[in-house]
C-alpha positions in Angstrom: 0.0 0.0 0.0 2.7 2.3 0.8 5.3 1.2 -1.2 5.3 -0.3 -5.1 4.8 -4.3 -5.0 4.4 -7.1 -7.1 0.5 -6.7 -7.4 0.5 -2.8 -6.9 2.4 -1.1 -9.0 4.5 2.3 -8.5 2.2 4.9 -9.2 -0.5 3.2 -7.3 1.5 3.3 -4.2 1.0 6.1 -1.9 4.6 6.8 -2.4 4.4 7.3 -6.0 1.7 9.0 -5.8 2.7 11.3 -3.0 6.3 12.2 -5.4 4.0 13.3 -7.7 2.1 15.6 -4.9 5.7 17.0 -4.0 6.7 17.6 -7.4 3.0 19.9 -8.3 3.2 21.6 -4.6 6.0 24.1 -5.5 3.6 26.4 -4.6 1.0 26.7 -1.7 -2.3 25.3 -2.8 -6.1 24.6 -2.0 -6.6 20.4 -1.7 -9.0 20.9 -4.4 -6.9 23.2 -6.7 -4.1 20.2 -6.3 -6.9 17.8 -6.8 -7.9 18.8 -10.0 -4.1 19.2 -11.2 -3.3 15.4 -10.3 -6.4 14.2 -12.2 -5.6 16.5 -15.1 -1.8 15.3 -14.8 -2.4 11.1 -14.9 -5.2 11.9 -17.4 -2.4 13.6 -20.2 0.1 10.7 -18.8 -2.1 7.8 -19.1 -6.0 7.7 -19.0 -6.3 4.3 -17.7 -4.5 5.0 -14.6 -6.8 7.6 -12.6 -6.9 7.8 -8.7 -10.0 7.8 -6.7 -10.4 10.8 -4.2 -10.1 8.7 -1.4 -6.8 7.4 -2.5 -5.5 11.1 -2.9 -6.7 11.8 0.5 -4.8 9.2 2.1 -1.9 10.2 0.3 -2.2 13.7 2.0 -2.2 11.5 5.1 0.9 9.8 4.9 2.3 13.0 3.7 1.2 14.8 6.4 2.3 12.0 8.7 6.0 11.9 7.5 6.0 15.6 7.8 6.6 16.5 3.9 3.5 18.4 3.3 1.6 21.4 5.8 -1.4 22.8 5.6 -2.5 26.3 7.1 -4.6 28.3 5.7 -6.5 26.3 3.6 -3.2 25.8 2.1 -1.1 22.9 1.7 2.9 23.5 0.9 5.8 21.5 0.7 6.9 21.5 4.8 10.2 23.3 5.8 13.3 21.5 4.7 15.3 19.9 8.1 18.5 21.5 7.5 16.6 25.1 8.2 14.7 23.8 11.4 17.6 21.1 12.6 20.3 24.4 13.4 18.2 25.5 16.0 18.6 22.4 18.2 21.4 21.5 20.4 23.3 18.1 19.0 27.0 17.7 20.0 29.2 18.1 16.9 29.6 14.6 16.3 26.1 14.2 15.2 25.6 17.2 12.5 27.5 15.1 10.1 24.7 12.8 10.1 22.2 15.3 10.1 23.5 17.4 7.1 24.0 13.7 4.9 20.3 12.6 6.3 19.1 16.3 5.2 20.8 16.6 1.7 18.6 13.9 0.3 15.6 16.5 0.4 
């Protein structure tokens, strides 16, 4: 379900389909405006391969729950990178070298 397996394949899985939520929320948006750009995006890429709403919706979910996506305002964005919220925490030296190779892969 999350991930791509041999009976569901990659953009089924809520983590294909959420890399394509990342990739069309460069910009702060309403759920329905993004809504209507995934439809109109798998439709031009392949129409046999729509998602239901509830599908999207649980998507947002496991975005939300990973903390990748926010939503205030009636807005959902891409959430703050680590590397700008990390600094402000107190980590002996010894462990930023993890932190800035664990970061860099956003």
């Amino acid at each position: 379900m999350i991930l791509p397996t041999k009976h569901l394949r990659p953009d089924r899985a809520l983590i294909g389909v959420g890399a394509e939520v990342l990739v069309i929320l460069r910009q702060p948006m309403t759920v329905s405006r993004l809504w209507d750009e995934i439809r109109r995006r798998r439709s031009l890429r392949d129409p046999n391969a729509p998602i239901a709403y509830p599908w999207f919706i649980l998507t947002l979910d496991f975005l939300f729950t990973i903390s990748a996506i926010d939503f205030d305002r009636g807005l959902l964005r891409r959430a703050q990178p680590w590397s700008t919220v990390l600094p402000a925490i107190s980590l002996p030296s010894r462990h930023w070298a993890f932190v800035q190779v664990w970061t860099s892969s956003w």
